[in-house]
C-alpha positions in Angstrom: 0.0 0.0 0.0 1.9 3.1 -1.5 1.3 6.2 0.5 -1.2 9.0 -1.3 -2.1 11.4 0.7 0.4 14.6 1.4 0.6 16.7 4.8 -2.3 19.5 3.6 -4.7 17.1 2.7 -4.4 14.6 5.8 -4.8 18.2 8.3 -8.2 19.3 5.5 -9.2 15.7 6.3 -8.6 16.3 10.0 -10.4 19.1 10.5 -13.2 18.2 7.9 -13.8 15.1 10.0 -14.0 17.6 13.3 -16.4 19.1 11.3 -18.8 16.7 10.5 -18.5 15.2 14.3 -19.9 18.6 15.2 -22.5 18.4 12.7 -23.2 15.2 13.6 -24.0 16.3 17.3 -26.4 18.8 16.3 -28.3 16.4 13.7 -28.5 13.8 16.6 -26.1 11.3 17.1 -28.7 8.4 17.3 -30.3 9.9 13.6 -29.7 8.1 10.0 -28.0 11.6 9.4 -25.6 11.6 12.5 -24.5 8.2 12.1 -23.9 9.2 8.5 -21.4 12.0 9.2 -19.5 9.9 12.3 -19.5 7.1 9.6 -17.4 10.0 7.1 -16.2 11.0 9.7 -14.4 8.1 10.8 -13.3 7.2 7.0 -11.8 10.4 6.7 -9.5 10.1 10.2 -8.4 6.2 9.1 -7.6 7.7 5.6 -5.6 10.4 7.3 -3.6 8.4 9.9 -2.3 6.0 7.5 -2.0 8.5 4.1 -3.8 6.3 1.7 -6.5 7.0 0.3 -8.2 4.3 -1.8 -10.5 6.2 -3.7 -6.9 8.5 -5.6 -6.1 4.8 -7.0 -8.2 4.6 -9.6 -7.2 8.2 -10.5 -3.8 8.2 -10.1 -4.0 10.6 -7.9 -1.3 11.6 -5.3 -1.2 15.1 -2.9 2.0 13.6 -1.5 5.8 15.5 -2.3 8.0 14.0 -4.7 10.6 12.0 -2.8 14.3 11.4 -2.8 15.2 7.8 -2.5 
């Protein structure tokens, strides 16, 4: 598993997630909505913690630097 996601996008994810928890407490946390959003929410810290992303593979897609071996 090749790492995808770069330092900006793991903090947007971060906070994005933070976000949606809050949204999530106002919509109810026991509502279809609420557990929605903590659902995204959760995906979106996993994603961030361990920089891949699967949905970029498909694409191609990488926000990480280009690295020196």
């Amino acid at each position: 598993m090749k790492k995808n996601v770069g330092n900006p996008d793991r903090l947007i994810r971060i906070l994005l997630a933070l976000a949606l928890v809050v949204w999530a407490w106002f919509a109810g946390m026991g509502s279809i909505l609420g557990v929605v959003l903590l659902v995204v929410a959760v995906v979106l810290v996993v994603t961030a913690s361990i920089s891949f992303c699967p949905l970029y593979l498909p694409f191609g897609l990488s926000t990480r630097g280009h690295t020196k071996n």
